[in-house]
C-alpha positions as CSV (number, residue, x, y, z in Angstrom):
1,X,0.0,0.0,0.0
2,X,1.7,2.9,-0.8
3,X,0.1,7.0,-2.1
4,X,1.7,8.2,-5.0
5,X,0.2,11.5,-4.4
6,X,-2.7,13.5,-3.3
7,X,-5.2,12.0,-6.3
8,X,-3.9,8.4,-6.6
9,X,-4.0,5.7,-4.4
10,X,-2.0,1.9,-5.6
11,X,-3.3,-0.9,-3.6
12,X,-1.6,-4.4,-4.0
13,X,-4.1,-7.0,-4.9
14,X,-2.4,-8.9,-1.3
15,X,-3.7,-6.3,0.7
16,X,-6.3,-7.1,3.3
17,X,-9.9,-6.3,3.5
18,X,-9.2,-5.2,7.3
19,X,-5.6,-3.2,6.4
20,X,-7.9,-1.4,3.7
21,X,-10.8,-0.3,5.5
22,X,-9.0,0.7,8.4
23,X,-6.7,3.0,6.9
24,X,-9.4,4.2,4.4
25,X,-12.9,3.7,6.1
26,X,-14.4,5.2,2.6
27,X,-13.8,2.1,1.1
28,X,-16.6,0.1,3.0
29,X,-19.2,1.4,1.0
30,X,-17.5,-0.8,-2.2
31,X,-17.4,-3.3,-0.2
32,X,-20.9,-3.4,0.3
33,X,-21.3,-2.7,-2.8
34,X,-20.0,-5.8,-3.9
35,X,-22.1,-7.8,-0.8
36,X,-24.5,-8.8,-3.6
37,X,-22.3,-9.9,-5.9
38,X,-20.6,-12.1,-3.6
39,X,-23.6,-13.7,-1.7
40,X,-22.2,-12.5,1.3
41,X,-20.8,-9.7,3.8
42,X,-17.4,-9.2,2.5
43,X,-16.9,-6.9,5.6
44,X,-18.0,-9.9,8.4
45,X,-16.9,-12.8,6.4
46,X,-13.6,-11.8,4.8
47,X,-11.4,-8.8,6.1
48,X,-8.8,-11.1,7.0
49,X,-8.5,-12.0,2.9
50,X,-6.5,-10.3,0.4
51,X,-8.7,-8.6,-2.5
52,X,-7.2,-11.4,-4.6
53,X,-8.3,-13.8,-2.8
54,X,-12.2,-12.4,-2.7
55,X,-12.4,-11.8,-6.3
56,X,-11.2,-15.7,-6.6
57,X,-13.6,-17.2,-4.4
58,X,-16.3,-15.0,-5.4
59,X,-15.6,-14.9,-9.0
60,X,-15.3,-10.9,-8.8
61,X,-13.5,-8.6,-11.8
62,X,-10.5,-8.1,-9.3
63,X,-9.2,-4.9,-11.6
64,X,-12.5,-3.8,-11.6
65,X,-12.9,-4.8,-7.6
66,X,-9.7,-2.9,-7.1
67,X,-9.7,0.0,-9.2
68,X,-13.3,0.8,-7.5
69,X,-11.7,0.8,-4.0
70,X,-8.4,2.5,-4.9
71,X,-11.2,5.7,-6.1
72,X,-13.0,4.9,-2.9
73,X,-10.0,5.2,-0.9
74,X,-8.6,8.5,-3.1
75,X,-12.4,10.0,-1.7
């Protein structure tokens, strides 16, 4: 996890759910967003997985997944 600058955010595709939402509580609204997708609350059931790891087990777009928390996390 690392900020480029003021309007860009990277986030490595390893990086916990928890590590993301606590450093950028913004991004919990994706996450929700993504609830239905999933079947499930990503927030209870998985912030101690990667992104990778959801978007495998839940068949997400993980550059979409990501790229729509990295602009959740820029605010």
């Amino acid at each position: 996890m690392t900020k480029k600058s003021e309007s860009e955010v990277t986030i490595a595709s390893g990086t916990l759910l928890l590590d993301i939402v606590s450093r950028w509580p913004a991004t919990e609204t994706v996450l929700h967003r993504y609830d239905e997708l999933a079947g499930v609350c990503l927030c209870c059931t998985c912030l101690f997985d990667s992104i990778e790891d959801v978007a495998s087990r839940f068949s997400l777009d993980l550059k979409a997944f990501l790229r729509d928390i990295e602009k959740a996390a820029v605010g």
